[in-house]
C-alpha positions in Angstrom: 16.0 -24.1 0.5 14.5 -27.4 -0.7 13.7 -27.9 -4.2 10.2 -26.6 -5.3 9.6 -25.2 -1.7 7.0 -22.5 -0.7 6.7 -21.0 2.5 5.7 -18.2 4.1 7.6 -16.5 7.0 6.3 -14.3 9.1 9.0 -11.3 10.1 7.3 -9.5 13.3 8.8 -5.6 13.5 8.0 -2.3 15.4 5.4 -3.0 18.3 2.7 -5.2 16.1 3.2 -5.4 12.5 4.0 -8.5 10.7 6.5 -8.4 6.9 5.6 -11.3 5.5 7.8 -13.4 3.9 6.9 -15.9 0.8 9.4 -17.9 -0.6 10.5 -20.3 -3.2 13.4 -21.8 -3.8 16.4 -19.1 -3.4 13.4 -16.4 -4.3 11.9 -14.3 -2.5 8.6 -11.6 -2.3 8.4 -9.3 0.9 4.6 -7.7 1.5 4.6 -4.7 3.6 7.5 -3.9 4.5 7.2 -1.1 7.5 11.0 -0.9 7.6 14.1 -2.6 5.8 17.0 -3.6 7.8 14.5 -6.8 9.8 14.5 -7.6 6.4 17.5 -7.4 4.2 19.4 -9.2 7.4 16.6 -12.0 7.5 17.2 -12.5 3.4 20.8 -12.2 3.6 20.7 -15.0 6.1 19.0 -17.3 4.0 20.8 -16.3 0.6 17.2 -15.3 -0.6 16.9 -12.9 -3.5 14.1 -10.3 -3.4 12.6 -10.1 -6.6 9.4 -8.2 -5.5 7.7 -5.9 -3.0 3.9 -6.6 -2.6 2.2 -3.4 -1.2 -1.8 -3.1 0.1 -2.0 0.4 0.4 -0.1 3.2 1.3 0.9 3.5 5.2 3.9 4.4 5.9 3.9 1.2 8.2 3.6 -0.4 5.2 6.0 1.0 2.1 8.3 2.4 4.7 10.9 -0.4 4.2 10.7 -0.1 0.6 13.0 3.0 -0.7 16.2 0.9 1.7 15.4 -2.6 0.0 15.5 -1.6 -2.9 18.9 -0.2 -2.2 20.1 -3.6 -1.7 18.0 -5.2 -4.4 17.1 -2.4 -7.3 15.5 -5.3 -9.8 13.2 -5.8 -7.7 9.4 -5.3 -8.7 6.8 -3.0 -6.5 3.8 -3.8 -7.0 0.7 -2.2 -5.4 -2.7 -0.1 -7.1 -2.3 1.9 -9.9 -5.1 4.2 -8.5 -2.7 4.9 -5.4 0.3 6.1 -7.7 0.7 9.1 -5.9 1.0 7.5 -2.3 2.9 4.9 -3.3 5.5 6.1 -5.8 8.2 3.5 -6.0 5.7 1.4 -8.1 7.1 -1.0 -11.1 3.9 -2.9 -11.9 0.7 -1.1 -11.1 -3.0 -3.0 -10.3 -6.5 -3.1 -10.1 -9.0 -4.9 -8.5 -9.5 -8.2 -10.7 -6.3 -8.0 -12.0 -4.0 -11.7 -11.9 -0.5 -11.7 -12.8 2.2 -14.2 -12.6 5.1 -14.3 -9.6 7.3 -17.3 -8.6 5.4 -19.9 -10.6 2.0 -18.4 -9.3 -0.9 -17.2 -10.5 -1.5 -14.0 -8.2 -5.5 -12.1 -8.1 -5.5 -8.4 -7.1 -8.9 -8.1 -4.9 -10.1 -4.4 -4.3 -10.9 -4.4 -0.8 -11.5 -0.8 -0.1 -12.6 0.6 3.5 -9.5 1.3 5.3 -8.5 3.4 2.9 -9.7 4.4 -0.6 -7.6 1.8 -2.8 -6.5 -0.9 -0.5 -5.9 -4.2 -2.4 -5.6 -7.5 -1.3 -3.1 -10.5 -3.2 -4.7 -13.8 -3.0 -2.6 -16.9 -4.1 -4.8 -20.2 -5.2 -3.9 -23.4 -4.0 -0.7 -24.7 -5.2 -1.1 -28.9 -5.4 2.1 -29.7 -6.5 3.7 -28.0 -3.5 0.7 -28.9 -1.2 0.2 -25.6 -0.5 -3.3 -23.8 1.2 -4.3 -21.0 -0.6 -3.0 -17.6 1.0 -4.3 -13.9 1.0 -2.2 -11.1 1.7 -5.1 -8.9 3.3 -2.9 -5.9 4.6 -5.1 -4.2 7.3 -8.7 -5.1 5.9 -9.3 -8.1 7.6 -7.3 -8.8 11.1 -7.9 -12.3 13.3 -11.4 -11.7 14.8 -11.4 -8.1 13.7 -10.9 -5.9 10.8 -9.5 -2.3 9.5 -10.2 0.9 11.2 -12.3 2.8 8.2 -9.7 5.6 7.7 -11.1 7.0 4.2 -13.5 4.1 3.4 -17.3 3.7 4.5 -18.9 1.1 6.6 -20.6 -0.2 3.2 -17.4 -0.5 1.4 -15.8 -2.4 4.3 -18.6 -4.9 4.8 -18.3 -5.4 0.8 -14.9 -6.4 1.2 -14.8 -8.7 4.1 -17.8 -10.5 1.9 -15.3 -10.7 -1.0 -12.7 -12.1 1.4 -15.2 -14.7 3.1 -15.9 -16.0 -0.5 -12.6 -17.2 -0.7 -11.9 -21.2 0.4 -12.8 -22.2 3.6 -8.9 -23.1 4.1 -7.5 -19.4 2.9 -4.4 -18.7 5.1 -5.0 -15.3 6.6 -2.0 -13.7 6.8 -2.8 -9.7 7.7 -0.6 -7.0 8.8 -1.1 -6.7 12.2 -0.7 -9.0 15.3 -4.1 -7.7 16.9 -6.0 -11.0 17.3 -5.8 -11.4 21.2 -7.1 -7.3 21.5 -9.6 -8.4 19.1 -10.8 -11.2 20.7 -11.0 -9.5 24.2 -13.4 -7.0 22.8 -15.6 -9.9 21.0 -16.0 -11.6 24.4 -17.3 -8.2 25.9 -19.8 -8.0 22.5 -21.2 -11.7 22.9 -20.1 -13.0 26.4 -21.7 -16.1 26.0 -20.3 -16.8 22.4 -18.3 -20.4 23.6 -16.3 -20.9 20.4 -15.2 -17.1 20.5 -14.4 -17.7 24.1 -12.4 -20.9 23.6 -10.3 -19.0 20.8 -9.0 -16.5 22.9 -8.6 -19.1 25.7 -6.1 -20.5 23.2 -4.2 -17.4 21.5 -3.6 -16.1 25.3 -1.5 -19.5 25.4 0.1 -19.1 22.3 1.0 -15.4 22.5 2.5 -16.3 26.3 4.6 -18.9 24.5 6.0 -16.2 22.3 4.2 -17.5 19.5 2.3 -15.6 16.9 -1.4 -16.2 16.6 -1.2 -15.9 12.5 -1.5 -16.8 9.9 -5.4 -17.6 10.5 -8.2 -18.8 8.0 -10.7 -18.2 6.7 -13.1 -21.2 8.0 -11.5 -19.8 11.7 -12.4 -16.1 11.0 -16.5 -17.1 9.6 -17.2 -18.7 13.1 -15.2 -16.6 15.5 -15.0 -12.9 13.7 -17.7 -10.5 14.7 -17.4 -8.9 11.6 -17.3 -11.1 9.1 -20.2 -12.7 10.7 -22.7 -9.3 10.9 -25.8 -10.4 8.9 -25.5 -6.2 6.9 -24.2 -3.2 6.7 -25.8 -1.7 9.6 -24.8 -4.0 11.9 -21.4 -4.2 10.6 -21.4 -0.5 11.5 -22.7 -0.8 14.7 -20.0 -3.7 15.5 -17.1 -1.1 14.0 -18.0 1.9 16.5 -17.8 -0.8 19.3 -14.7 -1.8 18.8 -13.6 1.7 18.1 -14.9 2.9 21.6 -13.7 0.0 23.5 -11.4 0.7 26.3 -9.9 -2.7 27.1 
């Protein structure tokens, strides 16, 4: 790895999850990890050492890679919401929303984003100029390309709260969520607003990509306020209205 490097690999597992990756230098922080062995063979390859496990809530498709990584590296930190202790047991370092706390030269704040489940948190990196970096949010499953989380144990208030919280960020916010469902998403947006061009021209474009065997992440933020249903919905109640769509859609 080059000197003073930062990057952010994407490491696709089970039928659509995404393990991110960030890295710098011979460092490395995994977020999510659904399973270990992708993983641990993809670090190993590089030389990386894992010195942290970021975790947004407690899915198994989410911490289930964590017990067997930290089997290879047991220094390592896990990090995820102090209020979700109990679901997520492995923690080292436990947050809250509005919390910031320092990892591989960065200044990391915890965002409660709750609405897909009770204490989902999201990581938000700033912009890094020296390394000419975009600022980056580890979302989890609250906010997907052109959709958003399913609202497991959260309401439709507390989810239109937290996309609002997200859409606050910069403009140029690298999206990078859990879950390769933008093409699905997008589909379903067409059959909402038809006539929606730059929606329609988006999905024009991640049906190329995803038949190149590309991935259509990370997104942004500026992408997601003119082509997300969701993030778009003027209130609550059409938020809600938009969220039973989607979760009745047959497509």
């Amino acid at each position: 790895m080059r000197k003073n490097s930062y990057e952010i690999h994407p490491i696709p597992v089970l039928s659509d999850n995404i393990i991110w990756v960030w890295v710098h230098e011979n460092q490395a922080v995994v977020v999510d990890p659904a399973v270990d062995e992708p993983v641990r063979d993809w670090l190993k390859s590089k030389e990386l050492n894992l010195i942290a496990i970021l975790q947004t809530h407690h899915h198994e498709d989410h911490i289930g890679g964590t017990k067997g990584l930290l089997q290879y590296w047991p220094k390592a930190e896990v990090i995820a919401s102090k209020d979700d202790l109990e679901r997520i047991p492995l923690q080292t370092s436990s947050i809250r929303n509005g919390d910031t706390f320092q990892l591989m030269d960065s200044q990391i704040k915890v965002l409660g984003v709750p609405g897909h489940t009770r204490h989902h948190i999201a990581f938000y990196l700033p912009a890094n100029k020296e390394v000419k970096k975009e600022p980056a949010l580890f979302c989890g499953d609250t906010l997907f390309g052109a959709g958003c989380g399913r609202l497991f144990e959260g309401t439709a208030e507390e989810m239109f709260i937290a996309l609002h919280k997200i859409n606050s960020l910069p403009a140029d916010t690298k999206i990078y969520c859990a879950h390769e469902y933008t093409e699905a998403n997008l589909r379903w947006a067409t059959s909402v607003s038809p006539e929606d061009l730059l929606i329609k021209k988006r999905l024009e474009d991640i049906i190329i990509k995803r038949r190149s065997g590309l991935l259509s992440l990370p997104s942004t933020i500026s992408e997601e306020r003119i082509t997300n249903l969701f993030i778009r919905a003027k209130d609550v109640k059409e938020f809600a209205s938009l969220r039973r769509s989607k979760d009745n859609w047959r497509g």
